[in-house]
N, CA and C atoms of all chains as a GROMACS GRO file, in nm:
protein
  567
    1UNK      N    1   8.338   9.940   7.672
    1UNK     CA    2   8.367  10.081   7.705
    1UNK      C    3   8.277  10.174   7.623
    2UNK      N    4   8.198  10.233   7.674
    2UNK     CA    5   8.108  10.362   7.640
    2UNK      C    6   8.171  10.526   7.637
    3UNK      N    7   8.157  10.537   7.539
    3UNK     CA    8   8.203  10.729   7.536
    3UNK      C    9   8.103  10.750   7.642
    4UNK      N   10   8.198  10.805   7.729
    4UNK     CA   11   8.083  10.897   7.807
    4UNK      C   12   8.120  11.091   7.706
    5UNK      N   13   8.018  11.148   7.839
    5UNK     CA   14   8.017  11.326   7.770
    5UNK      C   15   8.145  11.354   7.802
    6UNK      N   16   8.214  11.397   7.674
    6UNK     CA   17   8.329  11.453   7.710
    6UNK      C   18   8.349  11.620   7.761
    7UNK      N   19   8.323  11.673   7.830
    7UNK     CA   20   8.321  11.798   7.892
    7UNK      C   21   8.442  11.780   8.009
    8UNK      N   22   8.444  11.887   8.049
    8UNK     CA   23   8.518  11.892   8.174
    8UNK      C   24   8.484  11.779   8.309
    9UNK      N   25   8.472  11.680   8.287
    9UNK     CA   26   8.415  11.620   8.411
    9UNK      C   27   8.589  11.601   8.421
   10UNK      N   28   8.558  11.534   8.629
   10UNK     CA   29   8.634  11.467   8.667
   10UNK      C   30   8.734  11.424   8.634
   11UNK      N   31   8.682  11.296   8.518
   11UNK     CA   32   8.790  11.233   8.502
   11UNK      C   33   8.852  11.253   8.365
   12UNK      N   34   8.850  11.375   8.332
   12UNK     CA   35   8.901  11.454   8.203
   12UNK      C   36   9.028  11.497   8.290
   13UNK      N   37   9.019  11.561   8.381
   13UNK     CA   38   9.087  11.632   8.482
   13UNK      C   39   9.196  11.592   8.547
   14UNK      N   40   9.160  11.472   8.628
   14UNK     CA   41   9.252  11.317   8.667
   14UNK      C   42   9.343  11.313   8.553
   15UNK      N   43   9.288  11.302   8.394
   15UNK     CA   44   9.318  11.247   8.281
   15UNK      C   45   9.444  11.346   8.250
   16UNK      N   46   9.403  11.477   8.248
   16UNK     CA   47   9.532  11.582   8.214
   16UNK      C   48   9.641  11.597   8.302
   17UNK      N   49   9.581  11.552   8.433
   17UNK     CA   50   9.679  11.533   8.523
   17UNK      C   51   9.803  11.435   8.502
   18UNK      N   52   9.756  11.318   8.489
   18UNK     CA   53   9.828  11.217   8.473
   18UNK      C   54   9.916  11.219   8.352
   19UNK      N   55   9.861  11.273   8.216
   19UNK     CA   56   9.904  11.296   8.055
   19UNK      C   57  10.005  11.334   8.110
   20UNK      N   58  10.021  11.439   8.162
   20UNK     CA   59  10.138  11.593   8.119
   20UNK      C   60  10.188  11.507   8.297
   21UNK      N   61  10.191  11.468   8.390
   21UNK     CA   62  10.239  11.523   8.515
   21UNK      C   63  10.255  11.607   8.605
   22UNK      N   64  10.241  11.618   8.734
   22UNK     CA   65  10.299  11.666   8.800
   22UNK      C   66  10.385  11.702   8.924
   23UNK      N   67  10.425  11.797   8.940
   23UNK     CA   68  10.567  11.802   9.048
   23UNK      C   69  10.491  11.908   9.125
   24UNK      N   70  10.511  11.855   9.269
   24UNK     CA   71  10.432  11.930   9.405
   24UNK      C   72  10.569  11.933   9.493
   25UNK      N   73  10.605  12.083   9.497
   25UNK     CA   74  10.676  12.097   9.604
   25UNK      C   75  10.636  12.187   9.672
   26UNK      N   76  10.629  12.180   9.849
   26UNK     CA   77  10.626  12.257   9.949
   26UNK      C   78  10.703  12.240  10.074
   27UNK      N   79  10.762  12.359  10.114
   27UNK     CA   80  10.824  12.351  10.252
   27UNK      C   81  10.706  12.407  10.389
   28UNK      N   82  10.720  12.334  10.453
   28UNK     CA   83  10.547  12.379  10.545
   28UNK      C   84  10.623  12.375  10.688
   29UNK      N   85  10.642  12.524  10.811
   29UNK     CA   86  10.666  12.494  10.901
   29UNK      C   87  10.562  12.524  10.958
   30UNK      N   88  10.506  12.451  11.084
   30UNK     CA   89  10.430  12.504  11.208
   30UNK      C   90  10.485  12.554  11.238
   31UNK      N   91  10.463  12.694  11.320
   31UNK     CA   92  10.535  12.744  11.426
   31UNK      C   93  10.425  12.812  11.536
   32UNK      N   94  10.437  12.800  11.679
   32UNK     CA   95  10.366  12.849  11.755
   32UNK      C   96  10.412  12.948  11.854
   33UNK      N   97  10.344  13.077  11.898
   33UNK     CA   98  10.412  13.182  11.975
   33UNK      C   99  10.582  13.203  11.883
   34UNK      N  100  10.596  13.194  11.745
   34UNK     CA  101  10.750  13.199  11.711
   34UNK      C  102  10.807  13.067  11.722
   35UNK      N  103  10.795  13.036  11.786
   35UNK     CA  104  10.850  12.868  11.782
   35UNK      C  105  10.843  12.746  11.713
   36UNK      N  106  10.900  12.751  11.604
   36UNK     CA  107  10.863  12.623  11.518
   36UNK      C  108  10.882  12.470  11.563
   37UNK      N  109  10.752  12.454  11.532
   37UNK     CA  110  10.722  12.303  11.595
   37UNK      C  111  10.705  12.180  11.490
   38UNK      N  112  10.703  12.214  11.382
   38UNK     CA  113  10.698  12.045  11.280
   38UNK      C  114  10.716  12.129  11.160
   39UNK      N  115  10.797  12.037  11.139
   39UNK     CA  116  10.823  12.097  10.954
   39UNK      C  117  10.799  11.982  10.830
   40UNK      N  118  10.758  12.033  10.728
   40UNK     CA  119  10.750  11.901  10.624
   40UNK      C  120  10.776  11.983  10.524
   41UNK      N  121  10.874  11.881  10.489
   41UNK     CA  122  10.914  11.885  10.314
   41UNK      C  123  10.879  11.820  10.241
   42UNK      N  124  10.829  11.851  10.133
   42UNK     CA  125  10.749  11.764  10.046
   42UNK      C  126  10.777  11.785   9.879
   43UNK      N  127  10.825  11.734   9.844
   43UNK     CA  128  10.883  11.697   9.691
   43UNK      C  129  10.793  11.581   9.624
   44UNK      N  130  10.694  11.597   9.554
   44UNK     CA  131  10.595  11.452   9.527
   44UNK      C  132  10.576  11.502   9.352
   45UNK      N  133  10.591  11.337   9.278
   45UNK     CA  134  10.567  11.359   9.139
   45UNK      C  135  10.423  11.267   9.151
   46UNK      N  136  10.336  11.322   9.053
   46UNK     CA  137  10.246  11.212   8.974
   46UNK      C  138  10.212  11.223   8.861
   47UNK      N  139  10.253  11.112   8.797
   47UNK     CA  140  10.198  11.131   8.637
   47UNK      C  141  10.170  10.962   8.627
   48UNK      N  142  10.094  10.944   8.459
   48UNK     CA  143  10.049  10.795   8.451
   48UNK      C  144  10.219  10.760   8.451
   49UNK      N  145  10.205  10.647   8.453
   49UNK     CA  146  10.366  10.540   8.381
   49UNK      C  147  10.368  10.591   8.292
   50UNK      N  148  10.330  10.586   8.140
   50UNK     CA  149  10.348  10.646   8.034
   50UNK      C  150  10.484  10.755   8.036
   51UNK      N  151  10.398  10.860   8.115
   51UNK     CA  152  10.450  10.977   8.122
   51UNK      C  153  10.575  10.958   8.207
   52UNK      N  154  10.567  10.895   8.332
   52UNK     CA  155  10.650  10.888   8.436
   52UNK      C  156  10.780  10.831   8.351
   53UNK      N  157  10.756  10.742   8.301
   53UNK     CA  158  10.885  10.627   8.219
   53UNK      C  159  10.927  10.729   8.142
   54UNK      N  160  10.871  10.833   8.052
   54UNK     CA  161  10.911  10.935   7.968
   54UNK      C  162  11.039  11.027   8.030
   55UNK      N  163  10.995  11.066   8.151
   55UNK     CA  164  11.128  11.145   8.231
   55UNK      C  165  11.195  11.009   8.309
   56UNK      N  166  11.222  10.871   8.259
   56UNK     CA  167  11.342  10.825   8.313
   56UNK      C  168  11.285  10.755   8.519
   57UNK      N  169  11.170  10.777   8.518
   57UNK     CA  170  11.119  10.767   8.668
   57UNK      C  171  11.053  10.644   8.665
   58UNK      N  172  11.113  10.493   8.754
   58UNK     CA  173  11.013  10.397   8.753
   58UNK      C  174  11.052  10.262   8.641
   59UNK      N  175  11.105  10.337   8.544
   59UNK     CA  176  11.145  10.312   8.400
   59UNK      C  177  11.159  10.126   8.484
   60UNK      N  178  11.294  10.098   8.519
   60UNK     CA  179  11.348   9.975   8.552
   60UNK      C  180  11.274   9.906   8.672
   61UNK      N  181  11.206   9.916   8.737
   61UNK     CA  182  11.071   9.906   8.796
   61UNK      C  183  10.984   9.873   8.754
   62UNK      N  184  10.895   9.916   8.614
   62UNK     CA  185  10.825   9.852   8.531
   62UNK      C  186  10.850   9.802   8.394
   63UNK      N  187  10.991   9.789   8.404
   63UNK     CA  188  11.004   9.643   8.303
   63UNK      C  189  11.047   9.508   8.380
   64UNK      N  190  11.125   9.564   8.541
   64UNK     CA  191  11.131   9.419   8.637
   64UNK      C  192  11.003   9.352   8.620
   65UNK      N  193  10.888   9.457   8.678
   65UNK     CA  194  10.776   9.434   8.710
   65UNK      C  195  10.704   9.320   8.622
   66UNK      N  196  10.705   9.362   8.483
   66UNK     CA  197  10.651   9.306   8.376
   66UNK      C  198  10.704   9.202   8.323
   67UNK      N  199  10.830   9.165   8.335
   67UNK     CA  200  10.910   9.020   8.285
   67UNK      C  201  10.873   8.984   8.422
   68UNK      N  202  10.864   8.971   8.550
   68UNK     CA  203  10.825   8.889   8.636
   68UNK      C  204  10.679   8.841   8.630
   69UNK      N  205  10.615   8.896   8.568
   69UNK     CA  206  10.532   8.826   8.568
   69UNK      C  207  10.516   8.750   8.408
   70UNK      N  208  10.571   8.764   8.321
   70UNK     CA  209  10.628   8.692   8.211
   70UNK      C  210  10.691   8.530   8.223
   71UNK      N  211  10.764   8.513   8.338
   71UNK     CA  212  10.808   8.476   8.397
   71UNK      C  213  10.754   8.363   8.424
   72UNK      N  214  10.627   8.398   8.572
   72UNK     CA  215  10.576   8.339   8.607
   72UNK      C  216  10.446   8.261   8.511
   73UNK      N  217  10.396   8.343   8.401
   73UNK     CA  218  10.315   8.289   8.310
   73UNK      C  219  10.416   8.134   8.257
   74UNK      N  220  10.524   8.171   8.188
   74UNK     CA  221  10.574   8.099   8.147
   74UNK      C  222  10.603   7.941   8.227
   75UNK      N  223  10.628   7.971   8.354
   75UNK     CA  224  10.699   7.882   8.420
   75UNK      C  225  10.556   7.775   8.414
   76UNK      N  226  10.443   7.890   8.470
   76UNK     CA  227  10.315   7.812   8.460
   76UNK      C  228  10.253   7.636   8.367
   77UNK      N  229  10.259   7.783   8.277
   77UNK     CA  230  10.247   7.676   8.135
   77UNK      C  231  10.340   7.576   8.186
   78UNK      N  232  10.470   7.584   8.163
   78UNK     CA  233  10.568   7.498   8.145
   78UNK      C  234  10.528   7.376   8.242
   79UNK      N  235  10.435   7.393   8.382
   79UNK     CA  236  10.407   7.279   8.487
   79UNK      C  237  10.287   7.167   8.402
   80UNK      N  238  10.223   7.270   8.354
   80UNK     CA  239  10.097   7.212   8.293
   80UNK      C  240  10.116   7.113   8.174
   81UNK      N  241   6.733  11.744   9.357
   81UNK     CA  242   6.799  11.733   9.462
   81UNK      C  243   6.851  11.682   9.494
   82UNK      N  244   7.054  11.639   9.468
   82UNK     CA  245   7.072  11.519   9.501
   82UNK      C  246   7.150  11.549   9.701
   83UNK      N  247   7.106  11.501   9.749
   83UNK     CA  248   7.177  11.487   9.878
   83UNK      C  249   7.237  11.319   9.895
   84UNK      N  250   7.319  11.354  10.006
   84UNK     CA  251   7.425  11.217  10.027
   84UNK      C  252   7.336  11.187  10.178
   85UNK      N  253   7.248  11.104  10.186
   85UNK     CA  254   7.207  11.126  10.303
   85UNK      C  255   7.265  10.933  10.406
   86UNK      N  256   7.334  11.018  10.496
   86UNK     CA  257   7.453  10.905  10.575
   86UNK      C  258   7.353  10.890  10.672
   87UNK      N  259   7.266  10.890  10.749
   87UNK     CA  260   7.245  10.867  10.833
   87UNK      C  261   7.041  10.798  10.841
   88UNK      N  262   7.009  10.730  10.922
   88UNK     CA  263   6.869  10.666  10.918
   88UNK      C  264   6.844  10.574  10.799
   89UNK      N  265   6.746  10.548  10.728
   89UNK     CA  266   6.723  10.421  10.657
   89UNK      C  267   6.791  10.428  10.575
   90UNK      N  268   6.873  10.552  10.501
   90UNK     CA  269   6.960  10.521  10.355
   90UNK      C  270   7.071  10.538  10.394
   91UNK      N  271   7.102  10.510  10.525
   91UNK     CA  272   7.247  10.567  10.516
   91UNK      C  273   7.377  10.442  10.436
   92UNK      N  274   7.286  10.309  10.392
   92UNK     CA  275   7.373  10.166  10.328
   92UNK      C  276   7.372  10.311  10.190
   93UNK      N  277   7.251  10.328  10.140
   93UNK     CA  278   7.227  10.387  10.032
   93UNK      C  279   7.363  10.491   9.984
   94UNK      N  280   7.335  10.577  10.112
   94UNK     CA  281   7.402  10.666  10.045
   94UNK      C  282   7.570  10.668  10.063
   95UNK      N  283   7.588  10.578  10.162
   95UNK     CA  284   7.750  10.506  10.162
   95UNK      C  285   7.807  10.465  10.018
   96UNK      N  286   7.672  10.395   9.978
   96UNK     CA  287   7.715  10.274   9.879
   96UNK      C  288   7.736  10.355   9.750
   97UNK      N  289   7.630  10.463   9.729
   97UNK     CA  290   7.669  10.601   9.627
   97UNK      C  291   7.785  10.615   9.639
   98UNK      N  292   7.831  10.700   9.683
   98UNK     CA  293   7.971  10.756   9.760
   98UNK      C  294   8.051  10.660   9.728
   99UNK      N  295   8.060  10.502   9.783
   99UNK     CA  296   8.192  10.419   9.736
   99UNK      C  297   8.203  10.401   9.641
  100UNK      N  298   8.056  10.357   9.507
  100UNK     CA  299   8.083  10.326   9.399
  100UNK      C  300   8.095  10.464   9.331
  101UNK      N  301   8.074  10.546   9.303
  101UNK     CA  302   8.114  10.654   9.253
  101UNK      C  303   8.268  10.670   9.221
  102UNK      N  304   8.288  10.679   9.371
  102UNK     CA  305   8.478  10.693   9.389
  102UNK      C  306   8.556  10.595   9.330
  103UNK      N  307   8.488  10.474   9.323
  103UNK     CA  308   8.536  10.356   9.236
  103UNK      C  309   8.531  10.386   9.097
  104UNK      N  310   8.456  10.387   9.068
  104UNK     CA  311   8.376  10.436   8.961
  104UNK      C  312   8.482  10.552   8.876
  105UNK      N  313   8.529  10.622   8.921
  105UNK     CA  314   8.559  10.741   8.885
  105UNK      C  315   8.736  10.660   8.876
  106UNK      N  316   8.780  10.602   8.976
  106UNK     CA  317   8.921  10.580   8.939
  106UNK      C  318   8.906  10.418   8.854
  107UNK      N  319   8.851  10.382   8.849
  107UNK     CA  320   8.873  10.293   8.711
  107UNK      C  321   8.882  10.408   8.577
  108UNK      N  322   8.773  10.449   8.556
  108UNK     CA  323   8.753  10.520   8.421
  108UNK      C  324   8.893  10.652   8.422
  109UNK      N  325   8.959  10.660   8.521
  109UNK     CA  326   9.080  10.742   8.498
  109UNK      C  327   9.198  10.616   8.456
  110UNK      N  328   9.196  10.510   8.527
  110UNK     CA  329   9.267  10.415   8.488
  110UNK      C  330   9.291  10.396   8.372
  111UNK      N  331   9.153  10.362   8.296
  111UNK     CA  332   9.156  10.343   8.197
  111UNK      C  333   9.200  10.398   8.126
  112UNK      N  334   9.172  10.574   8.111
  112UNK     CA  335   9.231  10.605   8.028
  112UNK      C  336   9.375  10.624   8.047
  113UNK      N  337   9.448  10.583   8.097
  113UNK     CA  338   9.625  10.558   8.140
  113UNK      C  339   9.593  10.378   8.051
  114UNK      N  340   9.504  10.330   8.056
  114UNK     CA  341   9.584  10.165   7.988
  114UNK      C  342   9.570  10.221   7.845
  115UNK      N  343   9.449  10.304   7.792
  115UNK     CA  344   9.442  10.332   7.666
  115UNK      C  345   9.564  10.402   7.667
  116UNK      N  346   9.649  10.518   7.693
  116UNK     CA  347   9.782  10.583   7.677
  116UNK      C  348   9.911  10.485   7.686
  117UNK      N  349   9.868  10.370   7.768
  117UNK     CA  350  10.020  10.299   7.726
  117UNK      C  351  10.014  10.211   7.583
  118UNK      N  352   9.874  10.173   7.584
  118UNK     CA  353   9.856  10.092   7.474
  118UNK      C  354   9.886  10.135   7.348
  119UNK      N  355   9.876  10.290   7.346
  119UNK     CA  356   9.905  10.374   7.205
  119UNK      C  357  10.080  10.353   7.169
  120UNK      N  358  10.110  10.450   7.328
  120UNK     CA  359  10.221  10.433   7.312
  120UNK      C  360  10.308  10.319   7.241
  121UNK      N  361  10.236  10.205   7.232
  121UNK     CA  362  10.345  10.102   7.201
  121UNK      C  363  10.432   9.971   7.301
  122UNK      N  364  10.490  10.043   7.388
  122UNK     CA  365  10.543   9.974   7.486
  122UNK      C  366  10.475   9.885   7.514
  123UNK      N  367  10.373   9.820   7.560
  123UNK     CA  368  10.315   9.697   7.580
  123UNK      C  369  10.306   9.620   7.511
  124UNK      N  370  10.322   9.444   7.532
  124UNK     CA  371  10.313   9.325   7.481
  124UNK      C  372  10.185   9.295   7.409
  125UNK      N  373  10.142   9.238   7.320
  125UNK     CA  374   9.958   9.169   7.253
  125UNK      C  375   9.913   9.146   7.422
  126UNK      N  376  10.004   9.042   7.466
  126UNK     CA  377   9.944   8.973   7.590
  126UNK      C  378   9.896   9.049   7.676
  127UNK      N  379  10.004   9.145   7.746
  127UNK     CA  380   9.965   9.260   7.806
  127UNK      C  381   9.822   9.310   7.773
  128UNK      N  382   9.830   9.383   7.690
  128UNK     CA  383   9.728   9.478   7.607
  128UNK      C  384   9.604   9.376   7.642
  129UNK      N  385   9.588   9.207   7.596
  129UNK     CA  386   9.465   9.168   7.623
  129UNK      C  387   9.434   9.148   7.736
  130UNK      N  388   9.541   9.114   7.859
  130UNK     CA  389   9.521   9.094   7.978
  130UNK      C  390   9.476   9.194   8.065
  131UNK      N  391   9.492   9.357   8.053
  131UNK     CA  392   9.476   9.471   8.113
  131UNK      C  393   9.300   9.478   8.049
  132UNK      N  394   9.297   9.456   7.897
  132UNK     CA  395   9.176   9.466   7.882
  132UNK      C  396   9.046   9.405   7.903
  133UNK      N  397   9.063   9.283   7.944
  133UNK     CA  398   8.988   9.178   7.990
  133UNK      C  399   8.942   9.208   8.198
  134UNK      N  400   9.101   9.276   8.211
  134UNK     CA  401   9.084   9.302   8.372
  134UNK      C  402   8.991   9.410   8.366
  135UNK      N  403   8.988   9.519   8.274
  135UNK     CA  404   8.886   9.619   8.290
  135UNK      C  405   8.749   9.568   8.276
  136UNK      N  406   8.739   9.513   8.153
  136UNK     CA  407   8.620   9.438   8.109
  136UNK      C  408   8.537   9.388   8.247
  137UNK      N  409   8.667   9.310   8.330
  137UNK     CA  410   8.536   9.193   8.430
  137UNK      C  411   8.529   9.339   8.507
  138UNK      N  412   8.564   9.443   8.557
  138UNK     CA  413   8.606   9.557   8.680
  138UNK      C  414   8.439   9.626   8.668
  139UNK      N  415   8.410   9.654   8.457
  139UNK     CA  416   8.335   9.745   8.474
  139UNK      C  417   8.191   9.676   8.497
  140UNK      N  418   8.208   9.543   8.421
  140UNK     CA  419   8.072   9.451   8.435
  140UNK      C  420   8.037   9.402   8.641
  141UNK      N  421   8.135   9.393   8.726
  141UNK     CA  422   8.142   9.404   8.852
  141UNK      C  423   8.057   9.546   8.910
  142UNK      N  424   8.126   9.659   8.913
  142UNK     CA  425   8.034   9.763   8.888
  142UNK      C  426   7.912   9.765   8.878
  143UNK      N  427   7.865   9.736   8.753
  143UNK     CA  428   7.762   9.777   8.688
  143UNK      C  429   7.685   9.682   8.724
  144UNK      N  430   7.735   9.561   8.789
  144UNK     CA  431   7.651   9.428   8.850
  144UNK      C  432   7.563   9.529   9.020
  145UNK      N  433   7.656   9.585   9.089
  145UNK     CA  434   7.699   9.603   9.225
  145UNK      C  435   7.583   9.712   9.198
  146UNK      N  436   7.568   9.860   9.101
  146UNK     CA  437   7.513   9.921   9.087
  146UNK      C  438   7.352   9.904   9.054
  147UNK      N  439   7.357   9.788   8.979
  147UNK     CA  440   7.207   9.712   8.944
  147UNK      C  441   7.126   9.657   9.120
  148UNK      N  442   7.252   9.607   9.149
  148UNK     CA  443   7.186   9.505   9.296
  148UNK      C  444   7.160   9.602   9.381
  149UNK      N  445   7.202   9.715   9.376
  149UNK     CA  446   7.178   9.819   9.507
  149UNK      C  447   7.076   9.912   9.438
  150UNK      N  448   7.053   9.930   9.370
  150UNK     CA  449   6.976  10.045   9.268
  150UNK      C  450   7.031  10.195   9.264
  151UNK      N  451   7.115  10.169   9.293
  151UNK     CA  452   7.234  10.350   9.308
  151UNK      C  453   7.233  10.345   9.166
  152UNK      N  454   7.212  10.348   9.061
  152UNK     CA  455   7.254  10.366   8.898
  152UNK      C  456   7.203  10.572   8.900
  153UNK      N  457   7.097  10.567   8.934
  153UNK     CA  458   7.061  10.705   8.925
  153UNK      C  459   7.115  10.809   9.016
  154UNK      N  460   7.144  10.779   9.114
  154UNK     CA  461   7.226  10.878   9.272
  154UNK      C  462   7.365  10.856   9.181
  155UNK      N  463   7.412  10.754   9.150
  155UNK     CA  464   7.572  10.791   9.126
  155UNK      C  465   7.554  10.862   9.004
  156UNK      N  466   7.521  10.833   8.907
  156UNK     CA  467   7.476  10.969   8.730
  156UNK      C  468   7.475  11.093   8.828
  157UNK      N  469   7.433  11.079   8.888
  157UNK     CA  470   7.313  11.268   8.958
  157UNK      C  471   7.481  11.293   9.058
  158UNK      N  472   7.500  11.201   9.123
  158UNK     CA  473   7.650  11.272   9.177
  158UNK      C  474   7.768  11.304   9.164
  159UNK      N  475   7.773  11.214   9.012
  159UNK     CA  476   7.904  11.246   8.913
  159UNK      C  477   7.879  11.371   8.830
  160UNK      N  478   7.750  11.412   8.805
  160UNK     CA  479   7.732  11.541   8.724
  160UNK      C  480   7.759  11.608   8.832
  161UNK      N  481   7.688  11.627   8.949
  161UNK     CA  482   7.772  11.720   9.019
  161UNK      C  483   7.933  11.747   9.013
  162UNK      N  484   7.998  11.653   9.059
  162UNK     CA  485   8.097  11.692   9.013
  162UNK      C  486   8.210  11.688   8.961
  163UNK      N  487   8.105  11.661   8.824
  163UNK     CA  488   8.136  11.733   8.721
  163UNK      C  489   8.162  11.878   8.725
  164UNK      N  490   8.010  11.915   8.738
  164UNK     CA  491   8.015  12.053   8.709
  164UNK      C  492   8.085  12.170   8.835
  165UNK      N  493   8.100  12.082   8.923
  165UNK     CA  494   8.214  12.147   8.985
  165UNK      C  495   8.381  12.180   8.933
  166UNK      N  496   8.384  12.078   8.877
  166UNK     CA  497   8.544  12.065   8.805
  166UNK      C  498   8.506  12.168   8.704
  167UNK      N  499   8.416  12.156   8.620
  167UNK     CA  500   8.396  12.272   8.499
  167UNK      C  501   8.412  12.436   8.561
  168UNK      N  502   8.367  12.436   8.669
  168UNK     CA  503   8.312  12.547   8.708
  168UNK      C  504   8.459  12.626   8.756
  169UNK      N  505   8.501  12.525   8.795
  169UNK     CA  506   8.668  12.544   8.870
  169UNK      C  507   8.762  12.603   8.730
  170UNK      N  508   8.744  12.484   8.609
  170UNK     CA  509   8.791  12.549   8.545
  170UNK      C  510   8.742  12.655   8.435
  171UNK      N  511   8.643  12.673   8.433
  171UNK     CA  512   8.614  12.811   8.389
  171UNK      C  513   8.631  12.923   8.457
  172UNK      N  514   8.701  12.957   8.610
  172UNK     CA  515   8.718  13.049   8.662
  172UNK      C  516   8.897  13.022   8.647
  173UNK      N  517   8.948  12.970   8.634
  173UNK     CA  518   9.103  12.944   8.575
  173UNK      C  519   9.117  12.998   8.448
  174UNK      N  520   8.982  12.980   8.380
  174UNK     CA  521   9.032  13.024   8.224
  174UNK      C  522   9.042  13.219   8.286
  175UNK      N  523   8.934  13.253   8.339
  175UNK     CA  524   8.937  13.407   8.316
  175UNK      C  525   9.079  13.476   8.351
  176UNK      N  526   9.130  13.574   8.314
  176UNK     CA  527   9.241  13.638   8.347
  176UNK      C  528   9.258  13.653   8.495
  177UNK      N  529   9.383  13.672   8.540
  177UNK     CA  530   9.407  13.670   8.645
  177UNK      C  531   9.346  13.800   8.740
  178UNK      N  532   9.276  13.786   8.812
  178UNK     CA  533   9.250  13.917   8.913
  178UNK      C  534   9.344  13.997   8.995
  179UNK      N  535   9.365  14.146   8.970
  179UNK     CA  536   9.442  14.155   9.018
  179UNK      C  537   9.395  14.208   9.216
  180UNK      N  538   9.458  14.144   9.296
  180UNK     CA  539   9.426  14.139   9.406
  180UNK      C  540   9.485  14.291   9.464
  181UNK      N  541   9.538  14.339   9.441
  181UNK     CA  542   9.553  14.524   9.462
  181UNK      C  543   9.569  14.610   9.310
  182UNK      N  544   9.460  14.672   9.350
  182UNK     CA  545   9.436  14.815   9.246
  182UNK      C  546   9.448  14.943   9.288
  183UNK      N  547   9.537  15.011   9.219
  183UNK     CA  548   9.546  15.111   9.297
  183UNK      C  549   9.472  15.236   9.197
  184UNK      N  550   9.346  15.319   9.224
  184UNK     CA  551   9.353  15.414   9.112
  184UNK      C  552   9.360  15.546   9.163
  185UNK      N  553   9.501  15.660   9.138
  185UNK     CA  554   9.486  15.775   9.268
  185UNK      C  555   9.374  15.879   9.178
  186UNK      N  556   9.321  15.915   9.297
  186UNK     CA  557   9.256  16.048   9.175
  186UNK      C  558   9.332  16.132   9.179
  187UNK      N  559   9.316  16.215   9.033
  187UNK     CA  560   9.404  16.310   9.008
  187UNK      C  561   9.340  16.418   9.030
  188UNK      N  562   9.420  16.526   9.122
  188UNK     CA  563   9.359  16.647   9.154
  188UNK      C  564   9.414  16.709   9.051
  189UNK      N  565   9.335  16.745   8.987
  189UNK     CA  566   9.339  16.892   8.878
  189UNK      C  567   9.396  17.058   8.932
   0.00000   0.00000   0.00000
């Protein structure tokens, strides 16, 4: 792994994103001549795991996640 | 001058810019999420060496893929772009907010 330039690039950006999180909500109707024709609701989080596991989100999900494959290492070995 | 040029003899070329870039760009965000859990603590030795070894072969893959095609210089030249798009974005975030109606009446004396 190489320092790249730390400036505002990209993936500084991605990077603050993910650190801190965030929460995207919008209610979006089409409507045509007055007439509403499709609606979307949209409630969306993203943050890294780190962060996500921090507010309680995912939390038991990625410790299933991670003893299953604990798991399977183990069992491995154990054939060999 | 960097252009993305899709179409006639470079268009493998300039595809192949474009994919590895985008690759390119979400590993090195990845990464820095394995470096943040790794601080954190929560992860196993095993973990920690196994995530790091997966990056290890990810970036040497890359940098193999980038050698064999000769994109090393188009993807540098298209990540500074934008770059300096993201900078640019946020240096107009830093300035104070504009206010989108001003009202100034003149005052008749």
């Amino acid at each position: 792994m190489e320092p790249k330039r730390s400036e505002d690039g990209i993936v500084d950006l991605v990077d603050v994103i993910l650190r801190d999180g965030a929460v995207i909500q919008a209610d979006v109707i089409i409507t045509v001549a007055d007439v509403p024709l499709v609606g979307l609701k949209l409630r969306a989080a993203l943050a890294g795991m780190d962060t996500m596991t921090d507010y309680g989100l995912f939390e038991a999900w990625d410790t299933r996640q991670r003893d299953r494959h604990r798991e399977r290492q183990e069992s491995s070995n154990i054939e060999q | 001058m960097t252009q993305i040029d899709i179409d006639g003899e470079s268009a493998r070329d300039g595809l192949m810019t474009l994919v590895m870039t985008v690759v390119e760009l979400l590993v090195e965000v990845m990464e820095q999420e394995a470096i943040r859990r790794m601080e954190s603590g929560d992860l196993t030795d095993e973990e920690i060496e196994r995530v790091g070894a997966q990056f290890a072969a990810l970036e040497a893959e890359i940098e193999a893929i980038k050698e064999d095609e000769q994109i090393d210089e188009p993807v540098d030249q298209l990540r500074e772009r934008l770059d300096n798009l993201v900078s640019d974005a946020v240096m107009t975030m830093d300035e104070p907010p504009q206010q989108g109606y001003s009202y100034n009446p003149i005052e008749d004396d």
